[in-house]
C-alpha positions as CSV (number, residue, x, y, z in Angstrom):
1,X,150.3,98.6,121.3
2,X,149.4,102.1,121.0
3,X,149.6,102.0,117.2
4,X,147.1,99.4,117.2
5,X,144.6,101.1,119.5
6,X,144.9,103.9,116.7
7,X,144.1,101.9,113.7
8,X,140.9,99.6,115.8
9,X,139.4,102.7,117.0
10,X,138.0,104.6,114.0
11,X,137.1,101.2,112.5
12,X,135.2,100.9,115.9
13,X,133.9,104.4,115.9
14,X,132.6,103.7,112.2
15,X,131.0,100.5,113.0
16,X,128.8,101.9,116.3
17,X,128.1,105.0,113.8
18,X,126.6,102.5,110.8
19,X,124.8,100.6,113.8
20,X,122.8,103.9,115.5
21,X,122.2,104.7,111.9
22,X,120.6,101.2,111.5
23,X,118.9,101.2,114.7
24,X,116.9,104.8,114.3
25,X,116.6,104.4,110.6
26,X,112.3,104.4,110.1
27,X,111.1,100.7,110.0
28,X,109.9,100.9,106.5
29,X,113.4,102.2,105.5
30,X,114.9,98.7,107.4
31,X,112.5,96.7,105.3
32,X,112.9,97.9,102.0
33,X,116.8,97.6,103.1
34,X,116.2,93.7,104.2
35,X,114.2,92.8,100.9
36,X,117.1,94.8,98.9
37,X,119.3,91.8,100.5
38,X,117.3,89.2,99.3
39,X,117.6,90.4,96.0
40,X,113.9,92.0,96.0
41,X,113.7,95.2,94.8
42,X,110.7,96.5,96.7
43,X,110.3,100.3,97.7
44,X,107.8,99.9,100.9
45,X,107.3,103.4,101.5
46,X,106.1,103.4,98.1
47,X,104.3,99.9,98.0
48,X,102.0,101.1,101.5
49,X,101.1,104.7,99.9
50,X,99.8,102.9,96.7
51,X,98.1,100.6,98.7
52,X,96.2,103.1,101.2
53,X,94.9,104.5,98.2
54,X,93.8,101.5,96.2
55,X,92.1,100.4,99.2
56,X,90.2,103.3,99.8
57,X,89.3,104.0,96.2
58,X,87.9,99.8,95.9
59,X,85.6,101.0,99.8
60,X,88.1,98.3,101.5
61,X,89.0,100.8,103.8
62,X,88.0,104.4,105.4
63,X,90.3,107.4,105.1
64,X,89.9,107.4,109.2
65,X,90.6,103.5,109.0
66,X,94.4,104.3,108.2
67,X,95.2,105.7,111.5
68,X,94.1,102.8,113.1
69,X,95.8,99.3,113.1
70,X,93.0,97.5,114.5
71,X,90.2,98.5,111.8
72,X,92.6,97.6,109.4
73,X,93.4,94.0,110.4
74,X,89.7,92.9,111.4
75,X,88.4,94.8,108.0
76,X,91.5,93.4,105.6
77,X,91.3,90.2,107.1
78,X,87.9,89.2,106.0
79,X,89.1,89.1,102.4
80,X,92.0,87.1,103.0
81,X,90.1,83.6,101.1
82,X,88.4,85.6,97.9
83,X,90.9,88.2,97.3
84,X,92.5,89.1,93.8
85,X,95.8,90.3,94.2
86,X,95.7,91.4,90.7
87,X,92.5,94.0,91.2
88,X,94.2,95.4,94.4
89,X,97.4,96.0,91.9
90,X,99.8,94.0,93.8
91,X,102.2,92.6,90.9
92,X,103.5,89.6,92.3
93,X,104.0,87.5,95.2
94,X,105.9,88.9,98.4
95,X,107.9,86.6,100.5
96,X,106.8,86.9,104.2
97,X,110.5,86.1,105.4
98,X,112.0,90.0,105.6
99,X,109.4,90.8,106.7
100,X,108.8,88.8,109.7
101,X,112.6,89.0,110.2
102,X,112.1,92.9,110.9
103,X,108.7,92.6,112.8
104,X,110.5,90.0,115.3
105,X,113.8,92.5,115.9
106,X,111.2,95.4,117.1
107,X,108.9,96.3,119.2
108,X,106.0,97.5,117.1
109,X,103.7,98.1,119.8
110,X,105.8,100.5,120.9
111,X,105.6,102.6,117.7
112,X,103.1,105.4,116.6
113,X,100.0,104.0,115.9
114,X,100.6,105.5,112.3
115,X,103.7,103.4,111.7
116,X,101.6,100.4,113.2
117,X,99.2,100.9,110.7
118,X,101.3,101.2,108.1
119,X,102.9,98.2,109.2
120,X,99.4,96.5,109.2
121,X,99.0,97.8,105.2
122,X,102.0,96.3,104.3
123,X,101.6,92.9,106.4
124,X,98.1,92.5,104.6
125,X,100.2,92.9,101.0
126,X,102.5,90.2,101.6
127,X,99.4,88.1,102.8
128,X,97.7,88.9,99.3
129,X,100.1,88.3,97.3
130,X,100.3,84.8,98.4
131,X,97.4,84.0,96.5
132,X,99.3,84.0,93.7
133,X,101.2,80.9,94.9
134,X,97.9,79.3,94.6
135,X,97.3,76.8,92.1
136,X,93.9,74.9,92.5
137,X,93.5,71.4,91.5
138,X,89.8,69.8,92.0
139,X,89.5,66.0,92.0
140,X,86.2,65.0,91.1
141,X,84.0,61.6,92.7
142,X,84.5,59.9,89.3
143,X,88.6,60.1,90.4
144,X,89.3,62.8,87.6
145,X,91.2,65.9,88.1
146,X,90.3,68.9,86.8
147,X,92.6,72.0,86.3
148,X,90.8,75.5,85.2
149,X,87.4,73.5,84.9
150,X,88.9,71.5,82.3
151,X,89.8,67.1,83.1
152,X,93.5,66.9,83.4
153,X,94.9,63.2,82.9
154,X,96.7,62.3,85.4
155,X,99.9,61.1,83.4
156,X,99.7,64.7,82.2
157,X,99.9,66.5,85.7
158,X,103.4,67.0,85.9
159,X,103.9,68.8,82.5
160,X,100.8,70.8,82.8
161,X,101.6,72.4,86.8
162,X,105.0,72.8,85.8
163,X,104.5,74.7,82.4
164,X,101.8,76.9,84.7
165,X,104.6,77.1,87.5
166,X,107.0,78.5,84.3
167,X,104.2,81.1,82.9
168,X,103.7,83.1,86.8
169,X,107.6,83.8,86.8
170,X,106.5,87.2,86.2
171,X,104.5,87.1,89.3
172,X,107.9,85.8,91.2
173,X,106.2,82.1,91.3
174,X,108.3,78.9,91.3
175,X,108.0,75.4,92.1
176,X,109.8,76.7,95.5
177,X,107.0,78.7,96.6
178,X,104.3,77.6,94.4
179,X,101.2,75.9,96.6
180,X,99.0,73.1,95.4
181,X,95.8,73.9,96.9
182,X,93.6,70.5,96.1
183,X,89.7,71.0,96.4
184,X,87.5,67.4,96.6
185,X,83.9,66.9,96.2
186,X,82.6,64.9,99.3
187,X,82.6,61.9,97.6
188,X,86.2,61.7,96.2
189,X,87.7,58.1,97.6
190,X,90.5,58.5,100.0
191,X,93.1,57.0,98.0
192,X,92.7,58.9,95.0
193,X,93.6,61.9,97.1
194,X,96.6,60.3,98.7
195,X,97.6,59.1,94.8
196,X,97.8,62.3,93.5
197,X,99.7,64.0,96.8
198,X,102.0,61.0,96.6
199,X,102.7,62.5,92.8
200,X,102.9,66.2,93.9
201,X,105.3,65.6,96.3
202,X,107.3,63.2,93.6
203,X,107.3,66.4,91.4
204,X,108.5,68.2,94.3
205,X,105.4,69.7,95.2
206,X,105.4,70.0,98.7
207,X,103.6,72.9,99.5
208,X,100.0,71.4,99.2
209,X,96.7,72.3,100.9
210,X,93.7,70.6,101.1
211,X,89.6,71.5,101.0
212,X,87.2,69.0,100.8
C-alpha cells in the first residue's frame, strides 16, 4: 500500500503543479495555447499588438481608447457590416470557438481593464475576419442570380461557389464555414428565393443569410 502511495503522489504533485501553472498563466497565453489545440497556429499577444497599431494608424481608434474596453466595443462595433478584413491586415478567418471557450472559463470582469481591452481587440478580430466567410449572392426581380455583378446560371451555381470556396483556402475558408449571404431586390418572387436555398443547402450550404 505504501508503495503505491509513493508512485501516485508525485504524479499527483505534477498534475496540481501543470494545473496552477494553467490557471495563472496570462489569458492571452491560454488562448494562443487553446487555438494551438485546434491546429491554429495563432500568436495573440502578437495578433492584438499588430492590431492596436493598425487601428490607430487607419483613426479607428485613439491611443487613450486602448485602455478602455468600452470605447473600443461601441467604436469597433460600428464597422462590423462595411469592414475589410483585408485593409485592417487580418489574413484569414478566425474561428470564434477558442475563443469563446476561454472567455466562458473566466471571469473577465474581473481582470485589469488593460487585459479587458486587449480582450475586446482581439474579440473584434475574430468578428472581422468572419467576413471573409461571406460570399454574396444577389437574385435579381427578373429571377436571375448574379455573383460579382455578373448573371450566374443557375445550373452553374454549384461549380462556380464551390470553385470560389476552393480559391479562399488561403484565407482558412471552406464549405464548413463558408456563409452564403443572399441579397434580393424587393421584388424578387418568394419561391425563387426558397429555389435557390433549397439548392444551397443540397450543396451543403447551410450557413446562409438573407437581406432583402
Amino acid at each position: 500500500m505504501k508503495k503505491k502511495l509513493f508512485i501516485v503522489t508525485p504524479i499527483l504533485a505534477i498534475c496540481i503543479v501543470l494545473f496552477m501553472a494553467q490557471s495563472n498563466e496570462p489569458i492571452t497565453k491560454t488562448l494562443t495555447r487553446k487555438y494551438a489545440e485546434s491546429d491554429f497556429d495563432l500568436n495573440v499577444d502578437q495578433v492584438i499588438s499588430d492590431f492596436k497599431q493598425t487601428l490607430i494608424d487607419k483613426k479607428f481608434l485613439n491611443k487613450s481608447d486602448l485602455n478602455d474596453p468600452s470605447a473600443i466595443y461601441t467604436k469597433l462595433s460600428t464597422l462590423e457590416e462595411s469592414v475589410d478584413p483585408n485593409a485592417l491586415g487580418i489574413q484569414g478567418f478566425v474561428e470564434k470557438k477558442p475563443l469563446t471557450e476561454v472567455l466562458d472559463s473566466n471571469d473577465i470582469f474581473a481582470m485589469s481593464p488593460q487585459v479587458q481591452a486587449d480582450i475586446a481587440i482581439f474579440t473584434y478580430y475574430q468578428v472581422f475576419s468572419a467576413k471573409y466567410c461571406d460570399i454574396e449572392l444577389r437574385l435579381t426581380d427578373k429571377r436571375l442570380v448574379e455573383f460579382k455583378d455578373d448573371p450566374l446560371p443557375v445550373n452553374s451555381l454549384e461549380a462556380v461557389l464551390f470553385e470560389n470556396i476552393a480559391s479562399l483556402a488561403f484565407r482558412n475558408i471552406t464549405v464548413k464555414n463558408a456563409r452564403i449571404v443572399i441579397k434580393a431586390d424587393a421584388a424578387t418572387p418568394n419561391e425563387f428565393v426558397s429555389l435557390i436555398r433549397s439548392k444551397l443547402a443540397e450543396m451543403g450550404l447551410r450557413a446562409v443569410k438573407f437581406d432583402r
